[in-house]
N, C-alpha and C positions, 0 to 999 in steps of 0.2 A: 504494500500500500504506500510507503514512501518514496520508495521510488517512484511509481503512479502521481503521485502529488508532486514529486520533482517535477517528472517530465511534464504533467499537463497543465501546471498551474505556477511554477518556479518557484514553488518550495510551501512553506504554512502559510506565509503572508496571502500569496497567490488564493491557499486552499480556502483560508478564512473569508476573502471576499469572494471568492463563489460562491461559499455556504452562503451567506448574512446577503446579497446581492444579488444572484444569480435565481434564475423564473423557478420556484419551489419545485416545481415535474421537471424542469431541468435535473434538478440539483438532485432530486433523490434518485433521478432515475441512473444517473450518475455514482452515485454512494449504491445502488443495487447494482451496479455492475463489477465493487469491487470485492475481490474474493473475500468470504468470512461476512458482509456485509448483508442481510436480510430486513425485511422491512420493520422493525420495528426498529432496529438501528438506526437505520437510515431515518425514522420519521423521529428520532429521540435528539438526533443530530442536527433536525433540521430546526425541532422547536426548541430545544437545550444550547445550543451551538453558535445557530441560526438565528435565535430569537426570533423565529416564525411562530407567532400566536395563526390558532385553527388550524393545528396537526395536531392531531391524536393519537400516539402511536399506541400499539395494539399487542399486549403480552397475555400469556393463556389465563394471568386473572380477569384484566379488562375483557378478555371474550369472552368468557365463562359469564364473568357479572355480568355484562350487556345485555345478554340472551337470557336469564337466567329473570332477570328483572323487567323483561320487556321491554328494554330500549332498541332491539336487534330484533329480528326474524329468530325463530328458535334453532334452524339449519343452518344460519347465518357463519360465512370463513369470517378469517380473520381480515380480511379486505372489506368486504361487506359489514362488518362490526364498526371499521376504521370510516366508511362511507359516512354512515348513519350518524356515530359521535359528531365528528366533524361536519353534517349540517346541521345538528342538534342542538348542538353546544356553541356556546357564546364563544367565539376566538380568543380570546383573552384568560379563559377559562381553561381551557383544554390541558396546558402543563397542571394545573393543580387538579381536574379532573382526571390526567393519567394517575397521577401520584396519591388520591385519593381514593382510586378505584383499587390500585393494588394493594394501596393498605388495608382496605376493608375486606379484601381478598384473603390476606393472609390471615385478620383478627378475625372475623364473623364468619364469610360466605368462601369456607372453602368449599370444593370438590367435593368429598365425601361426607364431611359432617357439617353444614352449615347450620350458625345458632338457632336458626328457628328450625331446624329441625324437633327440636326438643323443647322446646319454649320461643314463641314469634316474641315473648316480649324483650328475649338476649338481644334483639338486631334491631337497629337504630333504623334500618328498613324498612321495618316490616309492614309499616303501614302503605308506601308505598310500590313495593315488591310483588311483581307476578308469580313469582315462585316455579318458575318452568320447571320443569323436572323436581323437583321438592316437594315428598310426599308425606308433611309429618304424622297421619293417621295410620301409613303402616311403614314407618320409619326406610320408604324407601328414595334414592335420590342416584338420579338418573341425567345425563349429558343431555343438557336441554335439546340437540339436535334429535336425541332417541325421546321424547316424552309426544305421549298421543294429544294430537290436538283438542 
């Protein structure tokens, strides 16, 4: 990758004012083409980096929570998770909505046991949470893409 940033931009200076200046589908589409680089990278670089307010980048808590909570389609990739946030959400918003979705990720709505599994009133959510795949009457919880409409 540094060398890549030598050659096509003459060095970090170069690399920085691409990031922070250059058309954001430029720029990431650029950052996904270099090795080790995948999209949420690239979109953490663009809004973290960048200072591009309204990128949303997209890691398996933000999916999970998206769809899980009905802000997604329940089938919804991680691209389509990344769509929806991003016109959802306030532009300015977005960095503290990534960063707040994976903390909640980790504390309350994980994967297997989320707190309302066992009490709605654990989760600061709950009242507005669709609960996709979350089934606390027979403690079962299921990848919102696999839960019956």
């Amino acid at each position: 990758i540094a060398e890549l940033v030598v050659d096509e931009h003459g060095g970090a200076e170069g690399f920085d004012e691409f990031v922070t200046e250059g058309a954001p589908a430029e720029v990431r589409e650029a950052l996904l083409e270099m090795n080790g680089v995948g999209p949420k990278t690239a979109d953490c670089v663009l809004l973290f980096a960048g200072g591009r307010d309204g990128v949303f980048p997209v890691d398996t808590h933000v999916h999970r929570i998206a769809r899980r909570m009905g802000l997604a389609p329940p089938g919804a990739d991680h691209e389509t998770v990344r769509e929806h946030l991003e016109r959802d959400v306030p532009a300015e918003k977005c960095g503290f909505g990534h960063t707040a979705m994976i903390q909640f990720g980790r504390e309350y709505c994980s994967a297997r046991t989320p707190a309302c599994l066992e009490d709605p009133a654990a989760c600061p959510m709950a009242d507005v949470c669709e609960q996709v795949g979350v089934y606390p009457a027979t403690g079962e919880v299921v990848d919102p893409g696999e839960a019956p409409e």
